[in-house]
C-alpha positions as CSV (number, residue, x, y, z in Angstrom):
1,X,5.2,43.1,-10.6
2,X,7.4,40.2,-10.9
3,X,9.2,38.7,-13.7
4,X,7.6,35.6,-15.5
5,X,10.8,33.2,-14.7
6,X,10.4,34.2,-10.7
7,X,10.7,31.4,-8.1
8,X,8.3,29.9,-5.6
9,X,10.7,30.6,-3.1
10,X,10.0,34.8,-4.2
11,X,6.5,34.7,-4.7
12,X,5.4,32.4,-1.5
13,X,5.4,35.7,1.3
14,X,2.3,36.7,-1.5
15,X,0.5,33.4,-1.1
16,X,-1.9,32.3,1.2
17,X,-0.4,30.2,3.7
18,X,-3.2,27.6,2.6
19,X,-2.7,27.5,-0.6
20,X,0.6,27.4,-0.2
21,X,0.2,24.4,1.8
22,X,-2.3,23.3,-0.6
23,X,0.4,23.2,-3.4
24,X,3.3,21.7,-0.9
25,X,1.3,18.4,-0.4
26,X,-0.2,18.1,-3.7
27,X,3.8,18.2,-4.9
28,X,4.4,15.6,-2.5
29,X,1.4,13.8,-3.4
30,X,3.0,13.7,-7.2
31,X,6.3,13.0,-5.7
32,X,5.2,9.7,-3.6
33,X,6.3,6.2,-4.3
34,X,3.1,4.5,-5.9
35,X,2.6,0.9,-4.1
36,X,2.2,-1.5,-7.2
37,X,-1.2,-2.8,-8.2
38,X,-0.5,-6.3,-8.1
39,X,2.6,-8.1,-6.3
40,X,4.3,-11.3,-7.9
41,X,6.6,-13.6,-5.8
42,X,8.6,-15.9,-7.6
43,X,11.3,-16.5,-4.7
44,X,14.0,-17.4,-7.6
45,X,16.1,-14.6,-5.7
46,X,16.6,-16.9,-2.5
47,X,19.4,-18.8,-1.8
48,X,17.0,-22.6,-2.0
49,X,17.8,-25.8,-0.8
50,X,17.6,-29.0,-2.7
51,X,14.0,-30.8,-2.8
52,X,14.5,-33.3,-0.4
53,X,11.2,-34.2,1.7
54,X,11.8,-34.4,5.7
55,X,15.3,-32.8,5.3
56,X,15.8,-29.9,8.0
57,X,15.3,-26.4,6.2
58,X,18.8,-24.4,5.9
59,X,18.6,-21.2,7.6
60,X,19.5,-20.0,4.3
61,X,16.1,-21.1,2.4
62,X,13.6,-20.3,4.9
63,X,11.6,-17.7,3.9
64,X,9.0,-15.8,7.0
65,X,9.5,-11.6,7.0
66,X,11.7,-11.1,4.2
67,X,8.7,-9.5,2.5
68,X,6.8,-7.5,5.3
69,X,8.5,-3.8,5.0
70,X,8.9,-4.1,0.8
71,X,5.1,-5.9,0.3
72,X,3.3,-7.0,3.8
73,X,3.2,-10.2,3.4
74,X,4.1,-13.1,6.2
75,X,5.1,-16.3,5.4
76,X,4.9,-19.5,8.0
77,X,3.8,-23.2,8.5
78,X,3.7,-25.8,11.2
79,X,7.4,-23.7,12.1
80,X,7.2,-19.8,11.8
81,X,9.3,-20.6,8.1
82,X,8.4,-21.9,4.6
83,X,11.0,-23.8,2.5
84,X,12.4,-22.1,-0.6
85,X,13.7,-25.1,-2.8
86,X,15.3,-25.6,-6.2
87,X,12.7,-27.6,-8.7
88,X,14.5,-26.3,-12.3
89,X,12.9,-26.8,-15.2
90,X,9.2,-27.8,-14.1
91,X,8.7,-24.7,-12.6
92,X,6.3,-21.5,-13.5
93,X,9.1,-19.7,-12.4
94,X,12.6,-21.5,-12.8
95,X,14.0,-22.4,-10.7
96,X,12.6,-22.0,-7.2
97,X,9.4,-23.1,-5.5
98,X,8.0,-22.8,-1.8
99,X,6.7,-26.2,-0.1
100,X,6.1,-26.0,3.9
101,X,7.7,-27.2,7.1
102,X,7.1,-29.3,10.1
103,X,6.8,-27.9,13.3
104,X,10.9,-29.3,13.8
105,X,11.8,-27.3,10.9
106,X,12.0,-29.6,8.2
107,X,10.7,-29.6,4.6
108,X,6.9,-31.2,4.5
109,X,5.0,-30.8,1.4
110,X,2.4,-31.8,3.7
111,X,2.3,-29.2,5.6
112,X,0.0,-26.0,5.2
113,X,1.4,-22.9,3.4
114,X,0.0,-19.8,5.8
115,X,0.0,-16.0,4.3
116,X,-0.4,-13.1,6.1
117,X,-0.5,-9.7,5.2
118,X,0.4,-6.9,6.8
119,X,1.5,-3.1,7.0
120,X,4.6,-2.7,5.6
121,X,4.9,0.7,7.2
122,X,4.7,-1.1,10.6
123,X,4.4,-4.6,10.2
124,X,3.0,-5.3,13.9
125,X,-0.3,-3.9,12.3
126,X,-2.7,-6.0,10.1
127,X,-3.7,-5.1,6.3
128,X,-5.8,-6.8,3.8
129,X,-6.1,-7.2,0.2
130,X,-8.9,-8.4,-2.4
131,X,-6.8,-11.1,-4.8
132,X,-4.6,-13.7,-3.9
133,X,-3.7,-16.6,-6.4
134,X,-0.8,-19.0,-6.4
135,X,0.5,-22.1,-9.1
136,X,1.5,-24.8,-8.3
137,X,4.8,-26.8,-10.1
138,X,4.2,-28.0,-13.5
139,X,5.0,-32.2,-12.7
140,X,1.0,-33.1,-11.9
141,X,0.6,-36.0,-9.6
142,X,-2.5,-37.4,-8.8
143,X,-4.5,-34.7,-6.0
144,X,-5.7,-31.8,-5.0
145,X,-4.9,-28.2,-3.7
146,X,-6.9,-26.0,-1.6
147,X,-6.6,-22.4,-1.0
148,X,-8.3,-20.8,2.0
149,X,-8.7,-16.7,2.7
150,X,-9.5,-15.6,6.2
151,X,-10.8,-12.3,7.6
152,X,-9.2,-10.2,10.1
153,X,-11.5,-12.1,12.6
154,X,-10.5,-15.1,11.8
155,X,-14.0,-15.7,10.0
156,X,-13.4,-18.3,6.4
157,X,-14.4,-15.7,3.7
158,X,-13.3,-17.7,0.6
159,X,-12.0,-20.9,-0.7
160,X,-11.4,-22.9,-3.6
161,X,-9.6,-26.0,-4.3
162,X,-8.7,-27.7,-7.5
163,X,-7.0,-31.1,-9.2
164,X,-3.1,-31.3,-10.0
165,X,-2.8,-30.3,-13.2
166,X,-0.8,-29.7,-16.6
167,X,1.1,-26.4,-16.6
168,X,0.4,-26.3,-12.5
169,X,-2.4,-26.0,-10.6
170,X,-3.7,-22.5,-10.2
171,X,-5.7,-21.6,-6.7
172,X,-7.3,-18.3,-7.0
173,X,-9.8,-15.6,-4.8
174,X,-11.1,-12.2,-5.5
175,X,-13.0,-11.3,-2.3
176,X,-12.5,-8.1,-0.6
177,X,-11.1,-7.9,3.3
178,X,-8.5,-11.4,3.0
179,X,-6.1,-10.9,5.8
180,X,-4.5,-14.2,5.6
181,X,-4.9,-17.1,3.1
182,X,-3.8,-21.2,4.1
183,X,-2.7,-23.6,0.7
184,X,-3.3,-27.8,1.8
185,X,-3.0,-30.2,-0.7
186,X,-3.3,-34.0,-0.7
187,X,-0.6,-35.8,-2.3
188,X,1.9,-34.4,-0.4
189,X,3.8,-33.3,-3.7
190,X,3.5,-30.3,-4.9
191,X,5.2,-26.8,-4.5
192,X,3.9,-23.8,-4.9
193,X,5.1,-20.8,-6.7
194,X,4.0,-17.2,-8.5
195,X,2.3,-16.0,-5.2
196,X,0.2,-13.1,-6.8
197,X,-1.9,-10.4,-4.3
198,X,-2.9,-6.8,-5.0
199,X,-1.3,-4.7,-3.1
200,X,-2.3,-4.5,0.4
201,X,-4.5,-1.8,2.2
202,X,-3.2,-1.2,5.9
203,X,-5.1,-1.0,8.9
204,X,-3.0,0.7,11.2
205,X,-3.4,-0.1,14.6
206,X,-5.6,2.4,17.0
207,X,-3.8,5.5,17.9
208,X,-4.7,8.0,20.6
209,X,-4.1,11.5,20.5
210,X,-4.7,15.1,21.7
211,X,-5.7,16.0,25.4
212,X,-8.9,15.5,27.6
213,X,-10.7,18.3,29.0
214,X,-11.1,18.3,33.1
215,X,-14.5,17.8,34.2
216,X,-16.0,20.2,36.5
217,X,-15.5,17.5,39.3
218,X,-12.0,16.6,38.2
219,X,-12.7,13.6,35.6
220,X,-10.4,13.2,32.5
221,X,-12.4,10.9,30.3
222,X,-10.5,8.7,27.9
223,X,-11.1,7.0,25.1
224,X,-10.3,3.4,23.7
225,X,-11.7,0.9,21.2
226,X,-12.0,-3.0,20.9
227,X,-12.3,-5.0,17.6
228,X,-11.7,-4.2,13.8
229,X,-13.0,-0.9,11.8
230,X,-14.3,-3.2,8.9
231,X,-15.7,-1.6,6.1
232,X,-17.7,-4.7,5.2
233,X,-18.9,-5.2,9.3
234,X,-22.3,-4.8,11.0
235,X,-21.0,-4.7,14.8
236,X,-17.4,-5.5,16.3
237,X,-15.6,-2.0,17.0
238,X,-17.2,-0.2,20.2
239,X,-15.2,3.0,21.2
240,X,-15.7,4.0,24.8
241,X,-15.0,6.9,26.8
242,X,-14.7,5.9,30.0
243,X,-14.3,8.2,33.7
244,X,-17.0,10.8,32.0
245,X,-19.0,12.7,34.7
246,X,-21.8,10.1,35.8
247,X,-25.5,10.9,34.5
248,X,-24.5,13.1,31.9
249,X,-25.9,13.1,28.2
250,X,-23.0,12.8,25.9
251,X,-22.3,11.5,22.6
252,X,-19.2,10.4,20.2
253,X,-18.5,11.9,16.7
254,X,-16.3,11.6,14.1
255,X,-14.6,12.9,11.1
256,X,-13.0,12.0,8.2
257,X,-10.3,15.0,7.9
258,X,-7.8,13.8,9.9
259,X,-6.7,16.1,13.8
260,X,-6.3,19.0,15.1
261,X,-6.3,20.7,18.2
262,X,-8.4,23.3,18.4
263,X,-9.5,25.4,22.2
264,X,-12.8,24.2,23.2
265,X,-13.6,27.7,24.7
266,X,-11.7,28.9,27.8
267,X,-11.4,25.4,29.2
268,X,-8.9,22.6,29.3
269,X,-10.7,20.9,26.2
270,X,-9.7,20.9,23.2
271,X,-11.8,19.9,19.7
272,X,-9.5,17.2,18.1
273,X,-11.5,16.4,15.2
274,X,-11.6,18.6,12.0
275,X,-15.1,19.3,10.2
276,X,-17.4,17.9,8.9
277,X,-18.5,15.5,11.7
278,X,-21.1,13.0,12.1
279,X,-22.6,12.8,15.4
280,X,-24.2,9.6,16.6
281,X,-27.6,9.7,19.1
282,X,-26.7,11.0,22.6
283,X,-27.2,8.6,25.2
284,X,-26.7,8.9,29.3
285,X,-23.3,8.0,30.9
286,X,-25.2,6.2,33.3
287,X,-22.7,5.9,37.0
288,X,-22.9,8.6,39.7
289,X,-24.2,11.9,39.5
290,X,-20.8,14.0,40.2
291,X,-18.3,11.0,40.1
292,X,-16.4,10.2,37.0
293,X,-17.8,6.7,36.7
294,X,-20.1,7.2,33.5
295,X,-19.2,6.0,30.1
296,X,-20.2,6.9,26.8
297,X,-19.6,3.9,23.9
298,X,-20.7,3.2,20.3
299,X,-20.5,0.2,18.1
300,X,-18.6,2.9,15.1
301,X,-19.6,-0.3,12.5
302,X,-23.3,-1.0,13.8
303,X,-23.7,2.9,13.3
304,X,-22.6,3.6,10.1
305,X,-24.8,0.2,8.8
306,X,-27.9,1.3,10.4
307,X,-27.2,4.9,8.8
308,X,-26.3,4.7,5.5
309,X,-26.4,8.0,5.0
310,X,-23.8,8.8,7.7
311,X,-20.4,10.6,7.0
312,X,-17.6,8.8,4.4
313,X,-20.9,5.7,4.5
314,X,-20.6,3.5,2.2
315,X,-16.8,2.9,3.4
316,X,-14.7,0.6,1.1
317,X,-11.5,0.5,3.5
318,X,-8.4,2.0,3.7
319,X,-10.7,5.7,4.9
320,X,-8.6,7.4,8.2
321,X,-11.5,8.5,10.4
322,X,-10.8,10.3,13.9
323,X,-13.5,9.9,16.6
324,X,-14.1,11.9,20.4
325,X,-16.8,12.2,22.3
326,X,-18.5,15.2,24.1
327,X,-20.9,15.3,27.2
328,X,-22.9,18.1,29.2
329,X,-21.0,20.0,31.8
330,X,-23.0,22.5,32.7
331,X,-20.5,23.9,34.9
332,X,-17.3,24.2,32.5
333,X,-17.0,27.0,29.7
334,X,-19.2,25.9,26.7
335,X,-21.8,24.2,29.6
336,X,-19.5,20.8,27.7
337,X,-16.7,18.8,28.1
338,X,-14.3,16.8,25.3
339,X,-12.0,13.9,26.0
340,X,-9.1,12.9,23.6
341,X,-9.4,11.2,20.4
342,X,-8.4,8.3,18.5
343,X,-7.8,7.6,15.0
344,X,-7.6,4.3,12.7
345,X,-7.9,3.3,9.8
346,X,-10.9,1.5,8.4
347,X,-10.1,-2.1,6.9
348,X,-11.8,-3.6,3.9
């Protein structure tokens, strides 16, 4: 038996390899950066230009992707640039504020403010948050501002809009699944500052993965998807495999516990999604009988809202779920046939 003070290192050839796994990711888990619960951008760090209206934007002061890989968040206007500008004392923040830009490039007050968020693990893939607020500069002047949140489908989910004010004007949403907010105002006078979001959930983009089986006649079905995973969604994200065997019953499942990639008897397939799985109804591939024509696709959102009951259902966002689909060959090992996978994330 070994000493109390013994190491991990000595003990691990007596562990199970799971639970040593088990323990290795929980002490990563612990280990992990936490993403902050709310983000506050004051922009006082940035070099700023003076607040001159219709002056071109140094390249200095314009603000776009500074913040994508550190919080996912896009700036842009009529140019793909906001302005950061120096506005001292009558600030929230002192000293800077952000105003927007003309399509030429210069400083337009005028001009819309536009927000986007996305990954910061990979930027070229969307994300979404559920609070956005922003104040404007604390000299009120006769006006409004509006605030705007759009959904990843471009779909107006939330907007409010507000007089100048005392002490700045203060636009704010709580609404779950805002991919990308637009601040208007009328008099053409004030700047914004203290942008304010909770920190964003991802939703990377799709990823394929593992390896088809071969069909008895040669088909390697694939799969791919079209439209958003939204948590909040009826319909808009249809996976389809596509060059299955023709006139074959099949069906797509998924699972909620990541890959794998497991034999699928003594054939080529292979089962790429871990258990438990949710199957959906099976349906015919339709095509030719002994051509790889048919194709097998599900609306994944119109599914899990007509089942509510349905594996990971209700989902709230940020959930990875891997999906494949199987079919009848009675020919191949099994008397079935897998193709590959994909796996995304689902978004608010």
């Amino acid at each position: 038996m070994r000493g109390r003070n013994a190491t991990v290192a000595q003990l691990a050839p007596e562990l199970d390899p799971m639970i040593q796994l088990a323990r290795v990711l929980t002490l990563l888990a612990l280990l992990a950066p936490a993403l902050p619960a709310q983000v506050v951008l004051t922009f006082d760090t940035f070099p700023a230009m003076s607040n001159s209206p219709g002056a071109t934007v140094p390249a200095a002061a314009r603000l776009s992707n500074q913040y994508e890989t550190v919080h996912g968040v896009r700036f842009s206007s009529l140019s793909s640039f906001v302005a950061v500008i120096v506005h001292g004392a009558q600030t929230p923040s002192v000293p800077n504020i952000i105003g927007g830009t003309s399509a030429t490039g210069a400083l337009s007050y005028l001009a819309p403010l536009h927000m986007m968020f996305v990954d910061p693990a990979n930027p070229s893939g969307a994300a979404t948050t559920n609070f956005v607020s922003i104040r404007g500069d604390l000299t009120p002047i006769a006006g409004t501002a509006t605030m705007r949140a759009f959904a990843l489908d471009g779909t107006q989910i939330g907007s409010v809009t507000a007089p100048d004010a005392a002490g700045g004007v203060l636009l704010s949403l709580s609404v779950p699944g805002i991919h990308r907010v637009e601040v208007t105002q009328t008099s053409g006078t004030i700047g914004m500052d203290n942008f304010t979001f909770n920190a964003v959930t991802p939703c990377s983009p799709i990823q394929r993965y593992c390896t088809a089986g071969t069909t008895t006649n040669g088909c390697v079905p694939a799969l791919s998807a079209s439209g958003t995973a939204r948590a909040a969604a009826t319909s808009g994200f249809v996976v389809t495999a596509q060059g299955v065997e023709g006139q074959k019953q099949g069906l797509l499942f998924y699972g909620l516990q990541g890959g794998q990639a497991q034999a699928w008897g003594s054939g080529s397939s292979f089962l790429c999604v871990k258990s438990p799985t949710q199957r959906s109804s099976p349906t015919n591939s339709g095509g030719t009988a002994d051509a790889c024509n048919g194709a097998l696709a599900l609306d994944w959102c119109a599914f899990v809202a007509a089942n509510p009951s349905a594996l990971g259902a209700p989902f709230s966002g940020g959930e990875q779920v891997s999906i494949q689909a199987w079919f009848r060959d009675p020919a191949a090992p099994l008397s079935t046939n897998l193709s590959d996978a994909l796996t995304f994330v689902v978004c608010p």
